[in-house]
Structures are given as structure tokens and as C-alpha cells.
Legacy VTK file of the C-alpha trace (Angstrom):
# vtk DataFile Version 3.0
C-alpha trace
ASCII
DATASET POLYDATA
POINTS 267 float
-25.971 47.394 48.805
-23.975 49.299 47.263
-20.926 51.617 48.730
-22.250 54.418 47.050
-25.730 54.124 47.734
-26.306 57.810 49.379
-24.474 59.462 46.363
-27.414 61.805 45.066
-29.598 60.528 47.178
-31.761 62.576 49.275
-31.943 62.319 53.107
-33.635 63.764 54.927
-32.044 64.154 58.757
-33.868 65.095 62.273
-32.451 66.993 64.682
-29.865 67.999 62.687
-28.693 71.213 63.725
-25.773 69.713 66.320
-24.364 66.209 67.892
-25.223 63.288 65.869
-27.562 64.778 63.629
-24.604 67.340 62.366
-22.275 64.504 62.426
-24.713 62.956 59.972
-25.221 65.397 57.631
-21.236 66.436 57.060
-20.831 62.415 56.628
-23.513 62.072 54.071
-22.645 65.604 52.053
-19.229 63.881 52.228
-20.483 61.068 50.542
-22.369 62.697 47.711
-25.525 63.331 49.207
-28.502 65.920 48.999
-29.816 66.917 52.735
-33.234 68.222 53.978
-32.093 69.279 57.493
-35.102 69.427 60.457
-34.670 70.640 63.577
-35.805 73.622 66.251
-33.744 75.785 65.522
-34.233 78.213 62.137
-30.380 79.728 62.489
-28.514 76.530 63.800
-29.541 75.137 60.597
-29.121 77.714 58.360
-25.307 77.811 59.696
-25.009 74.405 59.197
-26.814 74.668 55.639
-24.823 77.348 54.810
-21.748 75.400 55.589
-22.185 71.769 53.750
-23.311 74.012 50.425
-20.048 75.767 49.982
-18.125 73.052 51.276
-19.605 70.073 49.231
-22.022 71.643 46.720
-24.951 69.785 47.170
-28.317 70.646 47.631
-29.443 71.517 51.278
-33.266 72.286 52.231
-33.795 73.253 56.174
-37.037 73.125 57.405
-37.428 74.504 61.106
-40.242 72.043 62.938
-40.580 71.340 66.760
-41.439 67.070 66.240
-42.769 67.154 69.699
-45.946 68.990 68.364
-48.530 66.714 67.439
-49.339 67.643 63.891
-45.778 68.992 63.042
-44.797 65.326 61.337
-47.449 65.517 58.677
-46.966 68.964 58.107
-42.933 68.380 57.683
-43.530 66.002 55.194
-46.242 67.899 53.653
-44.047 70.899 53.253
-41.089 68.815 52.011
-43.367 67.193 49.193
-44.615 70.982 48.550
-41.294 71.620 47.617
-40.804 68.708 44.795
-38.974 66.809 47.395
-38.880 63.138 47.705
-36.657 61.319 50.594
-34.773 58.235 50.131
-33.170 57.760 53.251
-35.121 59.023 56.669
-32.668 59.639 59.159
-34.903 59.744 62.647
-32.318 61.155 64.826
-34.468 63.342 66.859
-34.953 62.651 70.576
-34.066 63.628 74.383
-34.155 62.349 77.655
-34.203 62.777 81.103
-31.836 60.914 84.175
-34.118 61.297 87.145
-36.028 59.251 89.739
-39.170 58.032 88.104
-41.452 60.880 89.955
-38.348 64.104 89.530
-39.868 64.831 85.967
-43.274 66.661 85.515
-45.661 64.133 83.388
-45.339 66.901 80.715
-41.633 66.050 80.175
-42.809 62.699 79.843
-45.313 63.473 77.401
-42.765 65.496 75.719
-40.408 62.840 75.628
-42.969 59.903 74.196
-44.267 62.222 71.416
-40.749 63.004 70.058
-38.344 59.894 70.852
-42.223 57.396 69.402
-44.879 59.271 67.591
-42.881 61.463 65.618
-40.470 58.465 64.525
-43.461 56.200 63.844
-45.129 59.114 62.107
-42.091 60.039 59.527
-41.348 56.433 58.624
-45.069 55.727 57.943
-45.117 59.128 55.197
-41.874 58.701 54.389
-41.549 54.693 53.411
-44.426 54.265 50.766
-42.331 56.052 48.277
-39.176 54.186 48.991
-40.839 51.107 48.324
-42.356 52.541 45.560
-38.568 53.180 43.827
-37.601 49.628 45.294
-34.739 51.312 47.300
-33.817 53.421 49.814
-34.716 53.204 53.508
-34.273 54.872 57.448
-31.870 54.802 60.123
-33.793 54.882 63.506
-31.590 56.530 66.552
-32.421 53.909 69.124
-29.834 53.875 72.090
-28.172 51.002 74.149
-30.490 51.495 76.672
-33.274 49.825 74.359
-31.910 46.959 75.585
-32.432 46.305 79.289
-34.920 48.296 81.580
-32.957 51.130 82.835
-33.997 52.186 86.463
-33.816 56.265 87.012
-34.212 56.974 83.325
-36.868 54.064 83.010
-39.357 56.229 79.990
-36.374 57.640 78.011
-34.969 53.561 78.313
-38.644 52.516 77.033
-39.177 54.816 74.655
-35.867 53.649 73.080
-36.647 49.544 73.578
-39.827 50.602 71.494
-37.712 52.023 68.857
-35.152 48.521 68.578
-38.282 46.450 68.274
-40.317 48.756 66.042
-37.214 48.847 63.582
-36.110 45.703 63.537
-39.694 44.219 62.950
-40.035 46.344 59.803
-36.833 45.417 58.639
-38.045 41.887 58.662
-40.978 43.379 56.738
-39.612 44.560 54.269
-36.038 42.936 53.457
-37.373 41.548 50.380
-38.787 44.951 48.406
-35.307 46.927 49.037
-35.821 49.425 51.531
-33.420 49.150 54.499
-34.685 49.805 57.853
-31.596 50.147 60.671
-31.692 50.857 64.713
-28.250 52.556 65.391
-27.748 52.299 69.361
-24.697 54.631 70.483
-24.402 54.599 73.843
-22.575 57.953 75.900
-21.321 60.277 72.841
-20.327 64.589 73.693
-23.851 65.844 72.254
-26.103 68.333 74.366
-27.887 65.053 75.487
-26.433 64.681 79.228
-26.624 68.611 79.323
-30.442 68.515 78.557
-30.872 64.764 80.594
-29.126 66.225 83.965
-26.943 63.472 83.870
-23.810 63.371 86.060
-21.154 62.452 83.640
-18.520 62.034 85.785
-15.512 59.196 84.946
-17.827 58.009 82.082
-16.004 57.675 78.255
-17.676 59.323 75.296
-17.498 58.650 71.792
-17.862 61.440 69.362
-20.999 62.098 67.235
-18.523 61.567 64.588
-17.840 58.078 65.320
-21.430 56.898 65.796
-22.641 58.718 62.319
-19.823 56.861 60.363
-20.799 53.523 62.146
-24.313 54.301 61.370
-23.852 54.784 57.938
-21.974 52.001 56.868
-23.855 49.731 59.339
-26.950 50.456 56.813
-24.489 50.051 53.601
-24.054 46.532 55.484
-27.961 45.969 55.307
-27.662 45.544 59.285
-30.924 45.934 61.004
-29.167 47.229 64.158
-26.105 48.473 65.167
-23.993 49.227 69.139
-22.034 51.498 69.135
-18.258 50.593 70.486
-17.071 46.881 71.266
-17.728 47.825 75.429
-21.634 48.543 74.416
-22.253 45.746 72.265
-20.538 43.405 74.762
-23.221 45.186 77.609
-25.930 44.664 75.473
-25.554 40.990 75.570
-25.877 41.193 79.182
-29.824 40.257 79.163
-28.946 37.139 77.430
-26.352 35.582 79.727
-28.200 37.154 83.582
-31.673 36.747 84.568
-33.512 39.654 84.039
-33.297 40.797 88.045
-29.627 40.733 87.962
-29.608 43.190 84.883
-32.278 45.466 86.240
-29.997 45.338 89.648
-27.072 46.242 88.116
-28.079 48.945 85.843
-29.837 50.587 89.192
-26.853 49.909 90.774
-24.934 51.824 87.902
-27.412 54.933 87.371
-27.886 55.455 91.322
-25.384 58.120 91.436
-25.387 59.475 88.522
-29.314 61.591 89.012
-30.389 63.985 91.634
-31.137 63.026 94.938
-35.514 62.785 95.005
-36.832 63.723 96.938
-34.805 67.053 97.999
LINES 1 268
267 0 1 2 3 4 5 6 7 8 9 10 11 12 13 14 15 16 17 18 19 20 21 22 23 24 25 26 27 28 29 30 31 32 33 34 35 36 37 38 39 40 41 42 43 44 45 46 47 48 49 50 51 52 53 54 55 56 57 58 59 60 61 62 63 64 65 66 67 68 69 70 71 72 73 74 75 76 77 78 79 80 81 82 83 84 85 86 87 88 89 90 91 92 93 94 95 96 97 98 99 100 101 102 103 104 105 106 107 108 109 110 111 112 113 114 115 116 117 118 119 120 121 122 123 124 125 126 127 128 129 130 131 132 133 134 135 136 137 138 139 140 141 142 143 144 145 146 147 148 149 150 151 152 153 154 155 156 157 158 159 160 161 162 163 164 165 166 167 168 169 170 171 172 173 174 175 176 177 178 179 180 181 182 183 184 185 186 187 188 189 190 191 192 193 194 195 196 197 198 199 200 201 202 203 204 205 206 207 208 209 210 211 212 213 214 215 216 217 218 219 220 221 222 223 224 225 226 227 228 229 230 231 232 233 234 235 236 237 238 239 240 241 242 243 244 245 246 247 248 249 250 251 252 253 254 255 256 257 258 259 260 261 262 263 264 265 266
């Protein structure tokens, strides 16, 4: 694939009004392309609209949406295509999650969490993919996490939800390698977003990369035609881990490591 594949392209980017979504849309205006920017917030991304127009000149369409809602997918894409839109590349970047003890989060949260970091995903790529494969090019870059790839005691549905979106990736990149549409699971592991903020995480002594770094890998990770990507030589090396260790030892150890780092539960 070409180096310049996301030159006039259009992409269309999830949560994209700050950490890696941002970080994704300066990278790709840098690299020539056209952005339709989704996220919560209507003024967060009109700053950051504002912003990659007069810095870049390229075409930026915002579209405020809350994913979590049910029928807010369809009616994203519906909106986007009401606008003489297409999307080429389907950046699914939105997500959150929480670092608790299984029964510290209301079932709500939960439900919360499932319908943004799965159904939306699943929903976007399934409207967005049919015409990439009708143009025999293009693709998405799914925001998995290195947590897809062991269970993860005390943040064990945010862990899931992200295992679902490795596999769920990866098998439609074996679906469709031959008709020219990429599909890619980028897994960062701790980068200085709002996520530990918004998870309750304590972050103390851990390293961070910056949403920076992980866009850039991301992107050329899908110039590569790479159907998944860790973040940082430290993650990938951990994510090997449930190769080499039975599966108890990993589950022990990543309790072991997450223990301290969520609320005591009960109070």
C-alpha cells in the first residue's frame, strides 16, 4: 500500500475531539487528508475543526453524536451520506473504561461501556465497509488495547470488550485481504488521554506514551497492511505473555498487577 494512501482520502475519526482521536486527525490532515470528526462534544470539535482547516486546508466535517446511544451509529452515517460524504478510512477510536472491582460499577456503566467500546464499532464498520469494497480500497483502524490480550482482573468488561475488538478485526482482515480494504487493531497500552481520569485508575509510577506516538504507529502500521499493532517494544513483549505461561499464571499476575491500582470494594 502505498505511502500516500490517506492523501485526499476521507476519514472519518471517533472520538476525536482530544487524546488519540486528536492525535489522529492532526497526523492524517498532515498527511493530506479530508476529516469527518465525531465525538460528544459540539465545541471541542469545532476548535479542533477550526484548527486543522487553517492549518492544513483540507476539508473538515464535525458531526456531534453520543455512540453510546443505540440508534446514533446509523444515524451518523446517515447524516454523513446526507451530506455527499463517502469514508475511506473508518477510524473507530471511540471508547472508555472503568478500573474497579467487578461489582464497584453500576450495570449501567457496563452497559454503557459494551454499547460504545462493541456495538457502535461493529455498527460503523458494517455501514461504513460496503463502499470501501465497492472502490476496491480503503479500510478501518479499530482502537483495541493491550488488554485484549489476556483477561484482566479489576477491569475484567473494559479487558473483554477490547479482546472482542482484536478478534473481531483481525477475522475481517482475513476476510477481506484479497478485495483491498485494510482492516487494523491498534493496541496502545497506558498513553496521557482523559482515559485513567474517566477509568479511576491510580496511575502512579506507571510510563505513558503520548497520543502522538500511538496515532503515528497506527497509521503507518495500516500503510504496512498489518492487521494489528502494540504499542511500544515493553507492550508487545507483555502481550506475548499468554503464549509462553499457562493461562492461571497470566490471570495471576495481571491481578497481582491491577490490585493496587482500583479502589478498595467494598468501602
Amino acid at each position: 500500500m502505498s505511502t500516500r494512501v490517506f492523501e485526499g482520502a476521507t476519514v472519518l475519526i471517533t472520538g476525536a475531539s482530544s487524546g488519540i482521536g486528536e492525535a489522529f486527525a492532526h497526523n492524517l490532515a498532515k498527511r493530506g487528508a479530508n476529516l469527518i470528526l465525531a465525538a460528544r462534544s459540539q465545541d471541542k470539535l469545532g476548535l479542533v475543526a477550526d484548527e486543522l482547516r487553517e492549518k492544513y486546508r483540507i476539508s473538515v466535517h464535525v458531526f456531534p453524536v453520543d455512540l453510546i446511544l443505540p440508534d446514533a451509529p446509523q444515524q451518523l452515517f446517515e447524516r454523513i451520506k446526507a451530506s455527499g460524504l463517502s469514508v475511506d478510512v473508518l477510524i473507530n477510536n471511540a471508547g472508555f473504561g472503568k478500573w474497579a472491582h467487578f461489582l464497584g460499577e453500576s450495570l449501567d456503566t457496563y452497559e454503557q461501556m459494551l454499547s460504545l467500546n462493541i456495538n457502535a464499532l461493529v455498527k460503523l464498520t458494517y455501514l461504513c465497509v460496503p463502499d470501501m469494497l465497492a472502490h476496491g480500497k480503503g479500510g478501518v483502524i479499530n482502537v483495541a488495547s493491550t488488554a485484549a490480550f489476556q483477561p484482566a482482573p479489576y477491569i475484567a468488561v473494559y479487558s473483554a470488550s477490547k479482546a472482542f475488538v482484536l478478534s473481531f478485526t483481525e477475522a475481517l482482515a482475513g476476510e477481506y485481504q484479497e478485495r483491498g480494504v485494510r482492516f487494523l487493531a491498534l493496541c496502545p497500552g497506558n498513553t496521557t488521554t482523559n482515559f485513567m481520569a474517566t477509568a479511576n485508575a491510580n496511575t502512579a509510577g506507571m510510563s505513558f506514551a503520548t497520543p502522538e506516538e500511538v496515532a503515528e504507529a497506527g497509521l503507518n502500521a495500516f500503510v504496512k497492511g498489518k492487521s494489528y499493532h502494540v504499542h511500544g517494544r515493553t507492550n508487545y513483549l507483555t502481550s506475548l505473555l499468554p503464549r509462553i505461561l499457562s493461562r492461571a499464571a497470566v490471570i495471576r499476575i495481571v491481578a497481582g498487577m491491577f490490585k493496587n491500582r482500583v479502589a478498595p470494594w467494598p468501602a
